[in-house]
C-alpha positions as CSV (number, residue, x, y, z in Angstrom):
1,X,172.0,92.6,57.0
2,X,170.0,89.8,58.0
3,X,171.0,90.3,61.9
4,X,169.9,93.8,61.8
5,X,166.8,93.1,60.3
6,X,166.1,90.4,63.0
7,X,167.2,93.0,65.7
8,X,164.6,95.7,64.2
9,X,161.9,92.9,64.3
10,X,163.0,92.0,67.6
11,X,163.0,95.3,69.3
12,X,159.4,96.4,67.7
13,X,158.2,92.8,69.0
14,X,159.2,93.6,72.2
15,X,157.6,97.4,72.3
16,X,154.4,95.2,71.3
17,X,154.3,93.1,73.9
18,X,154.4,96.4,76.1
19,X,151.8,98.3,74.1
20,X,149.8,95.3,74.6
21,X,150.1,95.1,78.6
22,X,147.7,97.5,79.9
23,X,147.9,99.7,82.8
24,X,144.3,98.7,84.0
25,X,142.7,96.4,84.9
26,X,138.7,95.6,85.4
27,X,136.3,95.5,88.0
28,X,132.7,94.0,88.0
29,X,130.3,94.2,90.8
30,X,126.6,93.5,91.3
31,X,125.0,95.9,93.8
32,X,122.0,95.4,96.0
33,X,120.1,97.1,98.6
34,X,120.0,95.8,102.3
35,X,116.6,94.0,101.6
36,X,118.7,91.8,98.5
37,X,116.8,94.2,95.5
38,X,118.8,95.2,93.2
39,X,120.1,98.9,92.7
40,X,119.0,99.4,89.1
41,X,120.0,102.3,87.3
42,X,121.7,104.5,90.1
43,X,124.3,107.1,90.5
44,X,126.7,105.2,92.9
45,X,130.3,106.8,93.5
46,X,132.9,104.1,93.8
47,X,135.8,104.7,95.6
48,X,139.1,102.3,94.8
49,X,142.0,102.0,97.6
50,X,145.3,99.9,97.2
51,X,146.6,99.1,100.7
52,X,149.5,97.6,101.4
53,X,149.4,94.8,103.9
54,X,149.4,97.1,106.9
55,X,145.7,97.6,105.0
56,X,146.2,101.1,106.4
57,X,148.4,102.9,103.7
58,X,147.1,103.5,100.8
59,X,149.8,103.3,98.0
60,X,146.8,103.9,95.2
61,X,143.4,105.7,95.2
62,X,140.9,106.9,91.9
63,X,137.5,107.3,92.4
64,X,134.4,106.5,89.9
65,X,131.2,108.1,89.4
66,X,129.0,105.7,87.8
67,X,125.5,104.5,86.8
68,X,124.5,100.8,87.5
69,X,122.7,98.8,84.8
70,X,119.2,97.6,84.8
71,X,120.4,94.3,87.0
72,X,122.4,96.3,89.2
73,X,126.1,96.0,87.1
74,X,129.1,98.4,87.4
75,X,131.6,98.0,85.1
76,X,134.8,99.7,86.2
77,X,138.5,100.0,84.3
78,X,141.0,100.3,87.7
79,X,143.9,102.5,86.8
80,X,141.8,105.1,84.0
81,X,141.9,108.0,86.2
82,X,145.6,107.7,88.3
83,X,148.2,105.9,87.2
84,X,149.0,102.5,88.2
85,X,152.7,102.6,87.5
86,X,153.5,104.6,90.3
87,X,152.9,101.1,92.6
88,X,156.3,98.8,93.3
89,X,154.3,95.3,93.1
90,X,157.7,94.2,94.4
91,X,158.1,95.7,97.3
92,X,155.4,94.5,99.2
93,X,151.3,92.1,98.9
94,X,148.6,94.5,97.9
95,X,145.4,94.6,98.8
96,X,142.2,96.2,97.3
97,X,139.3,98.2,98.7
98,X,136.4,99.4,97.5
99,X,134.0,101.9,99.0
100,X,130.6,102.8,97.5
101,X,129.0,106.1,98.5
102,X,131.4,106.6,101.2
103,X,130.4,102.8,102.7
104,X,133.4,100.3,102.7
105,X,132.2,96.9,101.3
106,X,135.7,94.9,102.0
107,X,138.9,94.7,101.2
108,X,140.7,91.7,99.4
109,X,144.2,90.2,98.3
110,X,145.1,91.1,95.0
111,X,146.6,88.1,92.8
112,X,148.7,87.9,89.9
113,X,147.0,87.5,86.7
114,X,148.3,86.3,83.2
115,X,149.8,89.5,82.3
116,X,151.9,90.0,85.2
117,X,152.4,86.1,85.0
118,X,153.9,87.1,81.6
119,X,155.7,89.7,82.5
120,X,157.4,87.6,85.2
121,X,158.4,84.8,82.3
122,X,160.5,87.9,80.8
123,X,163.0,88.1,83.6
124,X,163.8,84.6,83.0
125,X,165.3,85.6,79.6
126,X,169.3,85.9,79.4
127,X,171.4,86.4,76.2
128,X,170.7,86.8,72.7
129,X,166.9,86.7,71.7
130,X,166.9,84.5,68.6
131,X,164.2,84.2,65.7
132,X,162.8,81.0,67.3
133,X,162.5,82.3,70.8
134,X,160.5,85.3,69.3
135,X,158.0,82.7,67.3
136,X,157.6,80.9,70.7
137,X,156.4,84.4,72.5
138,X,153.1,83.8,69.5
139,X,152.3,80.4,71.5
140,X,153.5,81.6,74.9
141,X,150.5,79.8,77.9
142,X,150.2,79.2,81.4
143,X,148.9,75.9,81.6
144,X,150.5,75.0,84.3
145,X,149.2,77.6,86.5
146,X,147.0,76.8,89.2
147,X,144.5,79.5,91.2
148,X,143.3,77.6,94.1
149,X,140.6,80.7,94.5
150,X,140.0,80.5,91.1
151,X,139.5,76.6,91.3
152,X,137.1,77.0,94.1
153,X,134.9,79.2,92.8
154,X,131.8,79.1,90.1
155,X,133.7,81.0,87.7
156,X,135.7,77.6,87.2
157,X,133.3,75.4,85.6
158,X,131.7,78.4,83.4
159,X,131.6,77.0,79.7
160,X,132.2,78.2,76.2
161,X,127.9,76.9,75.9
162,X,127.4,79.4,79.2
163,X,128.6,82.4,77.7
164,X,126.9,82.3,74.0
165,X,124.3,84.0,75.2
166,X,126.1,86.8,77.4
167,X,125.3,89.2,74.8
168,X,121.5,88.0,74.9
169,X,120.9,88.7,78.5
170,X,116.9,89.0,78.2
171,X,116.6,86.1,75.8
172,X,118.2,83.3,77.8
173,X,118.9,84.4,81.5
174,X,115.7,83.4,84.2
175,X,116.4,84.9,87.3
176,X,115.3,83.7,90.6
177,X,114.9,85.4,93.5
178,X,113.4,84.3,96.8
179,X,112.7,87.4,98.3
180,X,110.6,88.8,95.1
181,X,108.9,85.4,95.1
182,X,107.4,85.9,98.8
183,X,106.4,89.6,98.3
184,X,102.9,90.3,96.8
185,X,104.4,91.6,94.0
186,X,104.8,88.2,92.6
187,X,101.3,87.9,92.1
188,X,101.0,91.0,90.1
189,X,100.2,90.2,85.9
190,X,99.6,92.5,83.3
191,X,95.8,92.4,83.6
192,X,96.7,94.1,86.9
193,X,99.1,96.8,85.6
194,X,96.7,97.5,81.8
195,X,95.3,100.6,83.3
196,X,98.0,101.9,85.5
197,X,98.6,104.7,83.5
198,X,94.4,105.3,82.9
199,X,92.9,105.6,86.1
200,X,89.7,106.9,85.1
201,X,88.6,103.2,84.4
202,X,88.9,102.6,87.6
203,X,86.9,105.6,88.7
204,X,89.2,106.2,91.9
205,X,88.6,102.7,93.0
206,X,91.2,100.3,93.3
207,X,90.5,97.3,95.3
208,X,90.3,95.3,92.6
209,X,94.1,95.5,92.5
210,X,95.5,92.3,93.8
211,X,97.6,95.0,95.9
212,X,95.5,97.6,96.4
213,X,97.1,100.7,98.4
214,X,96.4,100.0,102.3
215,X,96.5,103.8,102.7
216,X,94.6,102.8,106.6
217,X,97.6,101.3,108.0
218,X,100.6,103.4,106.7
219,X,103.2,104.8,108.9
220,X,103.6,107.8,107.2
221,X,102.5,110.7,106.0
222,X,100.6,110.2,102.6
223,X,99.7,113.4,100.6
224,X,96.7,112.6,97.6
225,X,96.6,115.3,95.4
226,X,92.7,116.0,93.8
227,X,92.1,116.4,90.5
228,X,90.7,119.9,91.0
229,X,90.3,122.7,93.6
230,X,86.7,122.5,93.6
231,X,83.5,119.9,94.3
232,X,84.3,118.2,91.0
233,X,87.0,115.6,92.6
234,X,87.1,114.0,96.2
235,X,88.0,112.0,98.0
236,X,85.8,109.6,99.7
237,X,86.1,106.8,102.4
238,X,83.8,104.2,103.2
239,X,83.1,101.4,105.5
240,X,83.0,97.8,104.0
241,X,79.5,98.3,103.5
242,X,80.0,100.9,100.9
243,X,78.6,104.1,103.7
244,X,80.9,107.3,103.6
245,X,82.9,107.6,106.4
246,X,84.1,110.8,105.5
247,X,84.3,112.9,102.2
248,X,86.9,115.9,101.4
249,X,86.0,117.5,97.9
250,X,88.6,119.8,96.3
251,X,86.9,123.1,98.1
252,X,87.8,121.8,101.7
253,X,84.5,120.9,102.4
254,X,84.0,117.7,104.5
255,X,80.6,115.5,103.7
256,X,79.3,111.9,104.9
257,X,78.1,110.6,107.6
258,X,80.2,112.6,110.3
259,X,81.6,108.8,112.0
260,X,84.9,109.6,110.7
261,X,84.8,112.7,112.6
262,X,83.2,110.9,115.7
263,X,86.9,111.9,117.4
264,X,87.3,115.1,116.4
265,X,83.7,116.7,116.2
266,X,81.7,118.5,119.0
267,X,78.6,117.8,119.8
268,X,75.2,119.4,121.2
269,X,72.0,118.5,122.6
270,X,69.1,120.3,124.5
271,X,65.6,120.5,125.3
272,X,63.8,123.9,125.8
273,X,60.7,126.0,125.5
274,X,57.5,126.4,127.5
275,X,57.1,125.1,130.8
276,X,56.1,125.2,134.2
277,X,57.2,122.5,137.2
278,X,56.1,124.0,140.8
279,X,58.6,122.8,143.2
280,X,57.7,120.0,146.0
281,X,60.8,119.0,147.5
282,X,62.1,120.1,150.8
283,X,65.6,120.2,152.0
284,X,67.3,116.8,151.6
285,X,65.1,115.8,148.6
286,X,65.4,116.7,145.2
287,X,63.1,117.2,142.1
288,X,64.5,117.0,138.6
289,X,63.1,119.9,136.3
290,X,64.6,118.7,133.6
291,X,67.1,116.6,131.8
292,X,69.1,115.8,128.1
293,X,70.6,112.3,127.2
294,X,74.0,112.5,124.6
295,X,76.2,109.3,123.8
296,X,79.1,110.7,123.6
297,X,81.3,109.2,120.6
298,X,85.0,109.7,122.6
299,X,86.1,110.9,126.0
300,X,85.8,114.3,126.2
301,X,84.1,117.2,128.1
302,X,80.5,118.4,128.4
303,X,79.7,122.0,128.9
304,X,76.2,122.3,130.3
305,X,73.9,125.3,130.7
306,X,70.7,125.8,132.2
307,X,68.8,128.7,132.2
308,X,64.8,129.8,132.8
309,X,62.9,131.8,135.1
310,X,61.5,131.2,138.9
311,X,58.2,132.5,139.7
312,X,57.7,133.5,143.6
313,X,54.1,132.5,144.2
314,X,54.4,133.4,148.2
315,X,54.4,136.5,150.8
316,X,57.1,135.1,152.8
317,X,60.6,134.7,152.2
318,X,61.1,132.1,149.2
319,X,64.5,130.7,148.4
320,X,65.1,128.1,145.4
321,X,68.0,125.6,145.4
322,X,69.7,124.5,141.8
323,X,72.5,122.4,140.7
324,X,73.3,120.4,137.6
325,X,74.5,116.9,138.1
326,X,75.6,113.8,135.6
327,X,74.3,110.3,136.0
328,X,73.4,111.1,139.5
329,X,70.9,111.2,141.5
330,X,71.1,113.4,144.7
331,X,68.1,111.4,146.3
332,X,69.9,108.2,147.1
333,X,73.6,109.3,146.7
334,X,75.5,110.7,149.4
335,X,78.1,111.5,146.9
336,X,75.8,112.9,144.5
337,X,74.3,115.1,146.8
338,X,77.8,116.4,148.5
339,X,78.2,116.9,145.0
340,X,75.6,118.9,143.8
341,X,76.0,121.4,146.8
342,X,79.6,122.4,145.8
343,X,77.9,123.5,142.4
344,X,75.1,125.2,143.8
345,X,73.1,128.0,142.7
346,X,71.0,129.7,145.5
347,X,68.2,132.0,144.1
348,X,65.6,134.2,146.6
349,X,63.0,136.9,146.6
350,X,65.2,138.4,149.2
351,X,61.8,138.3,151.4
352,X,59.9,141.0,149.7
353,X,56.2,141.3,151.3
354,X,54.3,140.6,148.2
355,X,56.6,138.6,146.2
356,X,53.4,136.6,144.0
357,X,53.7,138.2,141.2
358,X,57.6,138.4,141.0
359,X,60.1,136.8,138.9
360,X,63.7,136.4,138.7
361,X,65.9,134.9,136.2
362,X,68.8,132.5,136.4
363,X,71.5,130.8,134.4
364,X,74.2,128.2,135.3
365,X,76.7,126.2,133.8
366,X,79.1,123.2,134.6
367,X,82.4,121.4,132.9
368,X,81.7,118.1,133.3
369,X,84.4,115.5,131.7
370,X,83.1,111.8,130.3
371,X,84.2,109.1,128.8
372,X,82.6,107.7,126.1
373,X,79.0,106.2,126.2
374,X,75.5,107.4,126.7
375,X,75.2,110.2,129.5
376,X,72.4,112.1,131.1
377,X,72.3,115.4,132.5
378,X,70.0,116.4,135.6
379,X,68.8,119.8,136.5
380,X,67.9,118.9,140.1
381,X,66.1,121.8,142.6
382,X,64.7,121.8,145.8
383,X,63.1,125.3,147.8
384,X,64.5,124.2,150.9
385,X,61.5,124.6,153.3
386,X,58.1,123.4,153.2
387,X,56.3,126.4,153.4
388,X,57.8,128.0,150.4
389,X,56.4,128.1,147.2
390,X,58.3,128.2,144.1
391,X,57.6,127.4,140.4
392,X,60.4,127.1,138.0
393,X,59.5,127.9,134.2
394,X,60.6,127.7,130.7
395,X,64.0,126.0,131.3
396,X,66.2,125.3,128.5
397,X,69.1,122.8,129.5
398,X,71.8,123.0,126.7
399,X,74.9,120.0,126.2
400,X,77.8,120.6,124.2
401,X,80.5,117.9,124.0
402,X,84.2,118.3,123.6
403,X,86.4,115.8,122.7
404,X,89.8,115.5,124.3
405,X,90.8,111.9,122.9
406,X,93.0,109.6,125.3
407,X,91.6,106.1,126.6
408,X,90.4,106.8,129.7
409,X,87.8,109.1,130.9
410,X,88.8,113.1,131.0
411,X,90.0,115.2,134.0
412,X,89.0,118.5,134.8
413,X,92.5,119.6,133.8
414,X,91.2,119.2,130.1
415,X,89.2,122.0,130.7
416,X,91.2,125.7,131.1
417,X,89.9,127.6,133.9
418,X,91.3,130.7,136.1
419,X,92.1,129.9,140.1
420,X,88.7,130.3,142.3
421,X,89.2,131.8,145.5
422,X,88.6,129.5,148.4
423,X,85.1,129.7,149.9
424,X,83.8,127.8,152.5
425,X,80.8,126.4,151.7
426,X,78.1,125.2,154.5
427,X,74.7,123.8,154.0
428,X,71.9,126.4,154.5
429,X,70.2,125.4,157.9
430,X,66.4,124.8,157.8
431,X,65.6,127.8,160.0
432,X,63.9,130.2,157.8
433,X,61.9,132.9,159.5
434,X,59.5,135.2,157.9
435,X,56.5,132.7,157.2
436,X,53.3,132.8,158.0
């Protein structure tokens, strides 16, 4: 009776030890970003290979969907989804991989570990298990097992004193961590951070954040949301000196001192209204009836328009010569004045008898590209021949600047324009007839 009871005791011992052997086993990981922060509270999808030592064919494969902890921790129990009984450990060395979101991070060795270690002492045992042998099982160790891994690594000289506070994390760990040290962020306190969340006491300023948003030398696009969709809320940039740049309210509308548009804006300038200028110079000189000075903020292109009225004060045949040049001066300037005749404008009294109280009038205009800087335009005229007479009145000389950006000054193929048919163009000769 005594044997069978020892038997029974025996066999439910045995089916013990099994219940206790698991069919799992863990896996711990901290993850980090490429930069070394850590990847705190994310959805990360671990994948979990068993290769044999090929490390091509995969004998075992379960994956996790997980969340990481505030420091970055996945806890993972190998062998809860597929079933690790389907491997033969014997048959060949194993190796594990792990993959997370579809990126392989490495692939080790796997090592026995005390419950296989136990496992193996059972095939040692032969004949009759006896009450003692059972008792022994109670105190079965591995002392003399060596890891060299194990023996190399931190996790060896981690103490009972180490560990009393694992389940105190906040209390007792201090982190340090160079790259978090460098950043700015290091510098941030809580004085910084008390109004975060109440930005009305900052009144949309915050440069006296010790971080304030650099929004001027961002590589991307930023969108600021306003408050409102009217002039209630804006937003407004300023120079150092505290001047608005440029200010957008929440109807659009654009305000300041127009400099932050100084790229983007056109620009005009003209001089008009009553006047008279008799004309005095013959062919090959020049008078200048009138001119407009603009500083142009950026290259660009000027269109620039004059228009008045010529009154014929002679009987003979008059004829009046106008072009619009910039920064030129057709007077001591080959160039300028080669210039000035391709944009010429040629005005007569077709030699009508009585022609002193007749008037005719004119308009003209010109593309002219510049580069940035201070530029005047000319409205230079000449009547060609000595014994005409020619007054030019009430010219109005109008500038209005384009801008085309770049860095260097603008071509004429910023400005569209249709193909002009080629003319040949030949300087009037100074042999007028008609006069008296």
């Amino acid at each position: 009776m005594k044997k069978l009871f020892l038997s029974i005791i025996a066999i439910s011992y045995s089916v013990f030890l099994l219940a206790q052997i698991p069919t799992q086993f863990k896996y711990q990981a901290v993850l980090r970003n490429t930069d070394g922060t850590i990847m705190a509270e994310e959805n990360v999808t671990v994948v979990v290979s068993i290769l044999k030592s090929d490390l091509t064919t995969s004998v075992f494969e379960e994956t996790h969907s997980t969340t990481t902890t505030i420091h970055g921790l996945i806890n993972l129990n190998i062998g809860s989804i597929e079933d690790l009984n389907t491997i033969n450990w014997t048959m060949d060395e194993y190796f594990i991989e792990i993959s997370i979101n579809e990126t392989v991070m490495g692939t080790s060795q796997l090592l026995s570990v005390p419950y296989s270690l136990h496992a193996k002492t059972a095939e040692t045992i032969t004949g009759t298990i006896t009450e003692n042998q059972i008792s022994d099982l109670d105190h079965f160790t591995t002392t003399d097992e060596t890891d060299p891994v194990y023996n190399a690594s931190v996790a060896s000289e981690i103490t009972s004193t180490d560990t009393s506070y694992w389940n105190d994390k906040l209390d007792s760990y201090n982190e340090i961590d160079p790259l978090f040290d460098a950043s700015v962020a290091s510098g941030v306190t809580s004085t910084d951070t008390a109004n975060w969340n109440n930005k009305s006491e900052f009144d949309g300023d915050f440069s006296s954040l010790y971080n304030s948003p650099n929004l001027a030398n961002t590589t991307l696009e930023k969108n600021i949301p306003l408050n409102t969709n009217d002039a209630t809320s804006s937003l407004n940039i300023t120079k150092n000196n505290g001047a608005s740049v440029m200010k957008v309210d929440g109807t659009g509308r654009i305000t300041g001192d127009g400099s932050g548009l100084s790229n983007v804006k056109p620009l005009l300038n003209y001089v008009g209204g009553d006047q008279r200028y008799q004309i005095t110079a013959n062919y090959g000189t020049y008078n200048n009836v009138r001119s407009v000075t603009m500083t142009a903020p950026s290259n660009g292109v000027c269109f620039v328009m004059a228009s008045g009225y010529v009154d014929w004060e002679s009987i003979n045949w008059d004829v009046l010569l106008l072009g619009i040049l910039c920064d030129q001066d057709p007077n001591i300037s080959w160039i300028a004045e080669d210039e000035w005749y391709h944009y010429l404008n040629i005005l007569t009294d077709y030699n009508c008898p009585d022609s002193s109280d007749q008037y005719t009038s004119f308009a003209q205009h010109r593309c002219i590209p510049v580069s940035a800087g201070m530029h005047t335009f000319y409205l230079w005229a000449n009547k060609h021949s000595a014994m005409a007479k020619v007054k030019v009145a009430d010219v109005n000389l109008s500038v209005m600047f384009f801008p085309t950006g770049g860095t260097g000054k603008s071509t004429n193929n910023a400005v569209l324009k249709e193909d002009e048919p080629v003319i040949k163009r030949e300087r009037i000769p100074n042999t007028v007839s008609g006069y008296n």
